[in-house]
C-alpha positions as MATLAB code, in Angstrom:
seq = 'XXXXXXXXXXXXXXXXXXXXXXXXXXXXXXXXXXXXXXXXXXXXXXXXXXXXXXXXXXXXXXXXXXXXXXXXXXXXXXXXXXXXXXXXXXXXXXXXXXXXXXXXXXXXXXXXXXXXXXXXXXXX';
ca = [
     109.642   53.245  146.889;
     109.907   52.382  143.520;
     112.488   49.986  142.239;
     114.276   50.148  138.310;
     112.237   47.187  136.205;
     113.284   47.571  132.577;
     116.672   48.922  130.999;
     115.769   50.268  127.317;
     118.557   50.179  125.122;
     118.022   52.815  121.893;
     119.472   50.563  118.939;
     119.296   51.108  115.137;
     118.102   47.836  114.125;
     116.217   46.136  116.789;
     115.801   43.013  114.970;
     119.255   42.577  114.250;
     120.162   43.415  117.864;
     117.289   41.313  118.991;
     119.268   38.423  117.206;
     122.018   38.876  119.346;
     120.862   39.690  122.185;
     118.631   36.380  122.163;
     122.435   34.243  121.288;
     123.835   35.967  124.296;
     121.253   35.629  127.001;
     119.987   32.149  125.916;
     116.327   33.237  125.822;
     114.145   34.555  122.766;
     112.640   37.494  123.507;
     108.770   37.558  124.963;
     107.523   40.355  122.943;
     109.248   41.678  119.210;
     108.300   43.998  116.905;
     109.985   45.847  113.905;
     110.525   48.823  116.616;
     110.413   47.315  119.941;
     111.874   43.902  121.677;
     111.464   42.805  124.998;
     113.559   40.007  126.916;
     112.026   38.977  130.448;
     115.199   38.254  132.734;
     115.289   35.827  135.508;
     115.533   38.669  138.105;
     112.815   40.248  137.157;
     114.365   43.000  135.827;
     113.386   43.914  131.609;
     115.769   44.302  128.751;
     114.162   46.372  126.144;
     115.556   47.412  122.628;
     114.039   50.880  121.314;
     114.446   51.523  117.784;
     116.519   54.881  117.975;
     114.394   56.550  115.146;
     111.225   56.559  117.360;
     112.251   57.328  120.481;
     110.276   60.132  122.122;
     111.685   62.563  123.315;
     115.104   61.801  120.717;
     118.016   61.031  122.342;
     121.081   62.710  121.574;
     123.510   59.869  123.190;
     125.309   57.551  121.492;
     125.646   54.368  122.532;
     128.863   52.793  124.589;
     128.516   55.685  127.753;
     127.715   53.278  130.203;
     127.740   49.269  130.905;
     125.061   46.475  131.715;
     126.837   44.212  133.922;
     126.336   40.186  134.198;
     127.711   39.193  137.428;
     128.570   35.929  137.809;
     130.026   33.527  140.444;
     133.530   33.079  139.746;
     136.495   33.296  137.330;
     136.221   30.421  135.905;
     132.723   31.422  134.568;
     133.603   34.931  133.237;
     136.449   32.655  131.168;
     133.531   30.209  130.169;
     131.297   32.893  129.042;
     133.424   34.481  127.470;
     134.282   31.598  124.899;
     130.581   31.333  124.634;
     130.430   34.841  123.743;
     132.785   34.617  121.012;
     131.195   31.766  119.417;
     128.022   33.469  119.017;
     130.107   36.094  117.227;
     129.766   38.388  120.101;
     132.437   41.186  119.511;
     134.955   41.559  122.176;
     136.445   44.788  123.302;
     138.111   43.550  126.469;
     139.430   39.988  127.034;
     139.051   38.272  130.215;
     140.916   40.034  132.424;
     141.813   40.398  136.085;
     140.888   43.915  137.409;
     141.274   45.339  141.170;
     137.144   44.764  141.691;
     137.662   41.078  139.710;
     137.845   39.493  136.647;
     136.032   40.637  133.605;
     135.420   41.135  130.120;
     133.883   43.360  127.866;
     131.732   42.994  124.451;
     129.753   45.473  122.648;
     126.232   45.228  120.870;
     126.242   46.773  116.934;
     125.307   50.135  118.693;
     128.093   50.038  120.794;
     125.987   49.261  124.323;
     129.336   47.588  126.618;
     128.408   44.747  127.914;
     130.061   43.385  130.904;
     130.665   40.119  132.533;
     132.228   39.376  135.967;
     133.482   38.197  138.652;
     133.956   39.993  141.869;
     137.548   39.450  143.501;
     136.902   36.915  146.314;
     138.405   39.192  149.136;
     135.125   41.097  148.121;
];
């Protein structure tokens, strides 16, 4: 079977994304170019940003139609990373919140990628 190991993001300006992506994860990322970055996650899993002009075949998408999500342990850490967040200049769409799966909030990349941190409801 195979198993999903990279989510490509297509971005207009993958330095500048780079930038932030690198403030929000805590990590630089392991391979940059003026088209293509690369962050290695602890999981194993890839986080690549695609400059939008040279990706083959073209998408057609916008960004914002779907969410990466960051789960973490509890509230208190989705409230914690969220402050984090906003210090790094992150923009914020949703503010910590409590939702029927758990609490969560919800920032967005310059291309308008959502990005999604929580915490599942402990009856979960």
């Amino acid at each position: 079977m195979t198993e999903p190991s990279n989510i490509l993001l297509y971005v207009t300006d993958p330095e500048a994304s780079a930038r932030l992506y690198a403030r929000l994860l805590g990590r630089e990322p392991v391979e940059a170019s003026p088209t293509f970055v690369l962050f290695a996650l602890p999981s194993g899993l890839a986080l690549s940003l695609w400059a939008r002009s040279g990706v083959v075949p073209a998408s057609t998408t916008p960004g914002g139609g779907s969410e990466i999500g960051f789960r973490v342990d509890t509230a208190a850490r989705v409230d914690a990373l969220h402050a984090d967040w906003l210090a790094t200049g992150a923009e914020i769409v949703l503010a910590p919140t409590d939702l029927d799966f758990g609490r969560s909030f919800v920032a967005v990349d310059p291309d308008g990628h959502r990005l999604r941190v929580y915490a599942p409801a402990e009856d979960q």
